[in-house]
ChimeraX commands (.cxc) that place a marker at each C-alpha (Angstrom):
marker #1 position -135.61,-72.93,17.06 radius 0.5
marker #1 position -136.42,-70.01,14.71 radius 0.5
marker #1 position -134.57,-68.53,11.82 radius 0.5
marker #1 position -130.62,-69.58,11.84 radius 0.5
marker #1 position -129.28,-70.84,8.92 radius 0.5
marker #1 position -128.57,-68.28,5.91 radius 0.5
marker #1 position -130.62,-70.09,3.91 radius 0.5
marker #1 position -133.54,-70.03,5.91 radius 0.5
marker #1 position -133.44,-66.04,5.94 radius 0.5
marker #1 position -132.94,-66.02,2.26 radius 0.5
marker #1 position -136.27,-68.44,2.50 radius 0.5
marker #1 position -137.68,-66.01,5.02 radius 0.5
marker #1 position -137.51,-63.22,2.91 radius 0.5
marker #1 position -138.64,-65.32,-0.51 radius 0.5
marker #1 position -142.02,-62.79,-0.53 radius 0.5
marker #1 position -143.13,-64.51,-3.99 radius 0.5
marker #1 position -146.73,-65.97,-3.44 radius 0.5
marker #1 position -148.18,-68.82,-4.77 radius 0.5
marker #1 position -150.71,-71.43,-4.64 radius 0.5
marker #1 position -150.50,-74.16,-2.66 radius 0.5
marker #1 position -151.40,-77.04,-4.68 radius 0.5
marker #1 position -150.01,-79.74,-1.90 radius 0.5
marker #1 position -152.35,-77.95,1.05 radius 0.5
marker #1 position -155.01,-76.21,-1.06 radius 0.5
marker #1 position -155.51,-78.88,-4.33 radius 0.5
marker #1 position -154.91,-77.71,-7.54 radius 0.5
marker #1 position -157.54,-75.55,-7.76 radius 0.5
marker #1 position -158.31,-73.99,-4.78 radius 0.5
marker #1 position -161.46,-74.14,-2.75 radius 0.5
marker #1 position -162.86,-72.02,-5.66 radius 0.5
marker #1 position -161.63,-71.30,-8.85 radius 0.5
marker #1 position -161.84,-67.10,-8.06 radius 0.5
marker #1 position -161.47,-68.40,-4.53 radius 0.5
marker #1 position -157.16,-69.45,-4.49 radius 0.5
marker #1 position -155.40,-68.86,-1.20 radius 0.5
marker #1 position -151.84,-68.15,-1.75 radius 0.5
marker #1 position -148.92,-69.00,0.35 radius 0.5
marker #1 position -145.68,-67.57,1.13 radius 0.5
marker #1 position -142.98,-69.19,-1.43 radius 0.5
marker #1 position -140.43,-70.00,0.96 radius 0.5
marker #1 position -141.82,-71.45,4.14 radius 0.5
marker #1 position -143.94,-73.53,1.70 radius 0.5
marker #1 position -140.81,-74.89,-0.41 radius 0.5
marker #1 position -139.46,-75.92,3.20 radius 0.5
marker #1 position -142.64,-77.12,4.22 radius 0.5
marker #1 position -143.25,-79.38,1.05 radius 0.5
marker #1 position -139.73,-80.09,-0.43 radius 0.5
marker #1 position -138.02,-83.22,-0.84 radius 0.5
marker #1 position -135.05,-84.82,-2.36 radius 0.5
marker #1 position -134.75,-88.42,-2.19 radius 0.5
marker #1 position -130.82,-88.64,-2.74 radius 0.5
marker #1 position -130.64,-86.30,0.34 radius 0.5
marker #1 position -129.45,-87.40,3.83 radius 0.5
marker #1 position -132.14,-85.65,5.99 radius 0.5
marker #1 position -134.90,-84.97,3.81 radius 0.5
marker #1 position -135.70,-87.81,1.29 radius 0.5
marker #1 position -139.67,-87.01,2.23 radius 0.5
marker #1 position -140.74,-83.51,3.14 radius 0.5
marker #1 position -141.47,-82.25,6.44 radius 0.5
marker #1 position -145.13,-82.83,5.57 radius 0.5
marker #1 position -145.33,-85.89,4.59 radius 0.5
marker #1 position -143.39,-87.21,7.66 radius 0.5
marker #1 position -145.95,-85.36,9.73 radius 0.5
marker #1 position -148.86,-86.42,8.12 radius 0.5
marker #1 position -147.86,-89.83,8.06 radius 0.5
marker #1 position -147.70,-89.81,12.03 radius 0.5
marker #1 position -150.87,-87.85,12.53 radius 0.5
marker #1 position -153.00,-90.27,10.39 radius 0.5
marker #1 position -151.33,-93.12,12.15 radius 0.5
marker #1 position -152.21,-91.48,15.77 radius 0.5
marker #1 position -155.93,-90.50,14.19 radius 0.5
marker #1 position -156.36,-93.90,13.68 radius 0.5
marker #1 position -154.64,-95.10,16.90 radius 0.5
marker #1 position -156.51,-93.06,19.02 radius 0.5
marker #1 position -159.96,-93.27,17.46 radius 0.5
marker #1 position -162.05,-94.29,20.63 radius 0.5
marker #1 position -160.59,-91.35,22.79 radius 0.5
marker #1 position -161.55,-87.59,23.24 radius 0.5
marker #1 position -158.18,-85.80,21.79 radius 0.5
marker #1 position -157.30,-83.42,19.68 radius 0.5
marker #1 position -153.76,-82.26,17.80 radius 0.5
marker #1 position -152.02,-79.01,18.63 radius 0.5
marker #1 position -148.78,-77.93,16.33 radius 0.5
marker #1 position -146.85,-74.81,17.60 radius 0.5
marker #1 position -143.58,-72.58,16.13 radius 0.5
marker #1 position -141.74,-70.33,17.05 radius 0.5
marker #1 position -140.72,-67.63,13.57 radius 0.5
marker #1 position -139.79,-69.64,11.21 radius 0.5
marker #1 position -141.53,-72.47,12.84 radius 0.5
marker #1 position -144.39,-70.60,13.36 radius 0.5
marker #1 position -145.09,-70.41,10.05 radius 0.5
marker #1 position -144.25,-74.30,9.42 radius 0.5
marker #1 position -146.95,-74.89,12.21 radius 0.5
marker #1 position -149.38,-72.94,10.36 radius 0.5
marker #1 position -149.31,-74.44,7.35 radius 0.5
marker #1 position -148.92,-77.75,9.01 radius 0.5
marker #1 position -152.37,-77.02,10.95 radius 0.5
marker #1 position -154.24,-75.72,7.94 radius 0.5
marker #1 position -152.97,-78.72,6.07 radius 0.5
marker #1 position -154.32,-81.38,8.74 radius 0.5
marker #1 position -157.96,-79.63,8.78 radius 0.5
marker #1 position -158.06,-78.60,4.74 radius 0.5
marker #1 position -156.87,-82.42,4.03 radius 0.5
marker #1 position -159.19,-84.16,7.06 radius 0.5
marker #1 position -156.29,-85.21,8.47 radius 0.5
marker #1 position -158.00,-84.81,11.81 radius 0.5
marker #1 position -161.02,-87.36,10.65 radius 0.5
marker #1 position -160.78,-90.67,11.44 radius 0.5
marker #1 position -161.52,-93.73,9.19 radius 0.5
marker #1 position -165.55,-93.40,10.91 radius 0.5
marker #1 position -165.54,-89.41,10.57 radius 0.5
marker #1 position -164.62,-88.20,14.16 radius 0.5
marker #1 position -163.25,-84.93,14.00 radius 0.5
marker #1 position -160.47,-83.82,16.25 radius 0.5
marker #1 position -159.51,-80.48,16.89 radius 0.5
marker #1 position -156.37,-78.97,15.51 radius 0.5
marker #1 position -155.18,-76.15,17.26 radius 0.5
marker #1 position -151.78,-74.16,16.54 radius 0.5
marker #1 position -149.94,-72.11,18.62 radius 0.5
marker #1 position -147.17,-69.76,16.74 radius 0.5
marker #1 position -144.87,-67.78,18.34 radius 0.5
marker #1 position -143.54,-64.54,16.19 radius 0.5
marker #1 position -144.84,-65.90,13.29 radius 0.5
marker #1 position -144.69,-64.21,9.72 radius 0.5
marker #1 position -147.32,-63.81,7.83 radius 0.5
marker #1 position -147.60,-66.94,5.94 radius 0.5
marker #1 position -150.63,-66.04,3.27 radius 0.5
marker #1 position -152.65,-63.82,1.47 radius 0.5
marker #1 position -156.53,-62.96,2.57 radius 0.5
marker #1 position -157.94,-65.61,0.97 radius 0.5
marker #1 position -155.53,-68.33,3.03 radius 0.5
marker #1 position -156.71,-66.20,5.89 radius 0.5
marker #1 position -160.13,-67.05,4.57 radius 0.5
marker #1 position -159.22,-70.73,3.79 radius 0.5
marker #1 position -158.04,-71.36,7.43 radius 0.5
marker #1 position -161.18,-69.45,9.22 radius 0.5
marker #1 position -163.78,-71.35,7.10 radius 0.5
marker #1 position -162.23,-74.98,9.34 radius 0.5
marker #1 position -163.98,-75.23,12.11 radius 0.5
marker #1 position -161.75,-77.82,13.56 radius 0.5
marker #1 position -159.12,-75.30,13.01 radius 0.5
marker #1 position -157.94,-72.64,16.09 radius 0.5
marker #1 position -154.75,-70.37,15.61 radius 0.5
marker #1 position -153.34,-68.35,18.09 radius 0.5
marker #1 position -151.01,-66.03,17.02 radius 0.5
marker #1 position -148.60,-64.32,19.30 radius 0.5
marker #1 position -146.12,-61.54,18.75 radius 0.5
marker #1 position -144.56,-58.82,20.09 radius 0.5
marker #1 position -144.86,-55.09,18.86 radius 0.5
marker #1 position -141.42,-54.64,17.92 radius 0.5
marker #1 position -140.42,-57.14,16.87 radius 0.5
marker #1 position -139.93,-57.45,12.97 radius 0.5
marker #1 position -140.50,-60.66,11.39 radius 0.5
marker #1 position -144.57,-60.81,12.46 radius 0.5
marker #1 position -145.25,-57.64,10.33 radius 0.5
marker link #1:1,2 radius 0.2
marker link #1:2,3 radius 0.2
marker link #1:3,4 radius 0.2
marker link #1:4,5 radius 0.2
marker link #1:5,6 radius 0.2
marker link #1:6,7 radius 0.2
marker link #1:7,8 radius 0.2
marker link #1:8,9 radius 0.2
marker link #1:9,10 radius 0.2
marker link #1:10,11 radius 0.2
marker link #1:11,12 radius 0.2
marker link #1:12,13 radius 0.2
marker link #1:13,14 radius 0.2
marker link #1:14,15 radius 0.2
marker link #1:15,16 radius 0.2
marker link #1:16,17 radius 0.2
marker link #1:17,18 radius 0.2
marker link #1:18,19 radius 0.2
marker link #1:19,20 radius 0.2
marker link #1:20,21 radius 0.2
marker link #1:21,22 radius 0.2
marker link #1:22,23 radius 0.2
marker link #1:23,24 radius 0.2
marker link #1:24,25 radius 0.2
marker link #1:25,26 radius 0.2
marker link #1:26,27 radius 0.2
marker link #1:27,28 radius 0.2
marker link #1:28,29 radius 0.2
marker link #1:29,30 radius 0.2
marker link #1:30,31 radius 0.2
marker link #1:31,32 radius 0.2
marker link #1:32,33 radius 0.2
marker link #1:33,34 radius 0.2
marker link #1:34,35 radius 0.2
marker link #1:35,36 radius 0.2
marker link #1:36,37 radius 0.2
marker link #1:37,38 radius 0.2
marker link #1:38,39 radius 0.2
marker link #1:39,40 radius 0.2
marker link #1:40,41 radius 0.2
marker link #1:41,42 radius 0.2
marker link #1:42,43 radius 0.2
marker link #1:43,44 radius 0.2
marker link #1:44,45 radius 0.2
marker link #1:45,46 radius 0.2
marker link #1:46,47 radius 0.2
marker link #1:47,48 radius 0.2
marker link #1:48,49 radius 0.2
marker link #1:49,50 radius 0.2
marker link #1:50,51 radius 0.2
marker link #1:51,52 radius 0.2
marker link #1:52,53 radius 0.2
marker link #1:53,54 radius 0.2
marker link #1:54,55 radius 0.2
marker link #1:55,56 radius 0.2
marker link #1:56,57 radius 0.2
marker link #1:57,58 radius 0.2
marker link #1:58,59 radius 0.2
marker link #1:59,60 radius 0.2
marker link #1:60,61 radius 0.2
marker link #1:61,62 radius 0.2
marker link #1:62,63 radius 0.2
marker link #1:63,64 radius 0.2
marker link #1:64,65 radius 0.2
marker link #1:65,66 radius 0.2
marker link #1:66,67 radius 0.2
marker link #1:67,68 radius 0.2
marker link #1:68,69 radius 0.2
marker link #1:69,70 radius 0.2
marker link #1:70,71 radius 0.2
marker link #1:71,72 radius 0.2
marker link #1:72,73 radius 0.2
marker link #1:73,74 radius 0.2
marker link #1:74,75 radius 0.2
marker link #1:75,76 radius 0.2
marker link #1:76,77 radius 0.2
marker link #1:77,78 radius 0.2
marker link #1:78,79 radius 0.2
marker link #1:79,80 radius 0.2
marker link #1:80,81 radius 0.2
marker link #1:81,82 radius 0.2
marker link #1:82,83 radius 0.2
marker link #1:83,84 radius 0.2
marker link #1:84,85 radius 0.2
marker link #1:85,86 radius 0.2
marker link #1:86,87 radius 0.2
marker link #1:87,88 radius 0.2
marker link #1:88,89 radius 0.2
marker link #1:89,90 radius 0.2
marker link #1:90,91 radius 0.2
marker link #1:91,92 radius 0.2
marker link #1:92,93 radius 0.2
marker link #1:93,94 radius 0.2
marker link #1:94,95 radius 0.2
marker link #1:95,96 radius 0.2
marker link #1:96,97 radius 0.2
marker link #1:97,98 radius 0.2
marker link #1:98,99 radius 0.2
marker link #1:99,100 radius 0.2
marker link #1:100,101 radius 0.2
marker link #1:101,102 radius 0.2
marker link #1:102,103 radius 0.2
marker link #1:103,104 radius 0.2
marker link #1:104,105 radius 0.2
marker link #1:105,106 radius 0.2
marker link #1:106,107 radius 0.2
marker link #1:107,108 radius 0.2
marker link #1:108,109 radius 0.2
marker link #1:109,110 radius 0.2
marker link #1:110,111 radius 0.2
marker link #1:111,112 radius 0.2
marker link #1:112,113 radius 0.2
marker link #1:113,114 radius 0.2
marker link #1:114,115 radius 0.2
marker link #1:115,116 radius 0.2
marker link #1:116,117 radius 0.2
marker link #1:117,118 radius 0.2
marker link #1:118,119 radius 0.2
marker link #1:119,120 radius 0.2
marker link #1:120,121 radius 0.2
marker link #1:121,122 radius 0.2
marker link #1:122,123 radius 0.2
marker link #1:123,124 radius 0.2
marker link #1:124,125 radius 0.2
marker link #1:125,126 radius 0.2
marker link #1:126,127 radius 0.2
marker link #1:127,128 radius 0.2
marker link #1:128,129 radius 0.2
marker link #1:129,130 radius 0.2
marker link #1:130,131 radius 0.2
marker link #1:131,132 radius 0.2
marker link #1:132,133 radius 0.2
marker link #1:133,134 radius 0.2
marker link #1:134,135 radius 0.2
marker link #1:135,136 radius 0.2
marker link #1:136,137 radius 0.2
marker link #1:137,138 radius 0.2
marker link #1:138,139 radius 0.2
marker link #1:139,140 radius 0.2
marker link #1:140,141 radius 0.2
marker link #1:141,142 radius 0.2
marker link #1:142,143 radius 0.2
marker link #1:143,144 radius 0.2
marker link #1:144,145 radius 0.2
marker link #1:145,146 radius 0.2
marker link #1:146,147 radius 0.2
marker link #1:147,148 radius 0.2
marker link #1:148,149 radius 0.2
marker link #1:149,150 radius 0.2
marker link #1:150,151 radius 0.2
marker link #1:151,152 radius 0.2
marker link #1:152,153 radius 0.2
marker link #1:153,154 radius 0.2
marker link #1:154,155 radius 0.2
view
């Protein structure tokens, strides 16, 4: 649905980066090795607040939950997971698809990998070069990235 609420924009434009500890670990895949995230699509991705009405567990956890149960469910078939966004949740679906292959997510209880592939629509950049790095080290992991020229919010 993209970018509507005010608060989302201010989120939008929250250019702060950080680590990731909830995707990445604490520490990285290396200590000198830290991708970084953008602050605010990774406080939408990851917060919680259990008094709330509509988000008492984050957006990732509820997704992770169901993809480990479908893993699991599906073990004995060829399938694979696809995510896709559209601006704002293009970058959700980014972090969301480096999440499932960083975490193994994808793996079932017996190791079968599935693919995870994202498609993201007018997405802003949601990293720094080493979460670039991070994401292109997954093999599991495809991203296709579409934007137009003019328009703003990919740049």
């Amino acid at each position: 649905r993209g970018t509507i609420q005010t608060l989302e924009w201010v989120n939008d434009l929250e250019f702060l980066l950080i680590p990731g500890p909830k995707v990445f670990g604490d520490g990285g895949l290396l200590p000198l090795f830290k991708p970084l995230v953008h602050h605010g699509f990774y406080n939408i991705y990851t917060s919680e607040d259990p008094r709330s009405k509509f988000n008492q567990a984050s957006a990732r956890d509820q997704v992770l939950e169901e993809v480990k149960r479908l893993v699991e469910e599906y073990k004995n078939e060829e399938v694979s997971i696809t995510v896709a966004g559209h601006s704002l949740g293009a970058s959700l679906a980014t972090l969301n698809a480096v999440d499932i292959a960083f975490n193994g997510i994808n793996k079932t209880s017996s190791g079968k990998e599935f693919s995870v592939t994202a498609f993201v629509f007018a997405s802003p950049k949601v990293g720094d070069l080493n979460f670039q790095k991070a994401f292109s080290k997954l093999k599991s992991l495809h991203i296709l990235r579409i934007h137009n020229l003019l328009d703003i919010v990919p740049k």
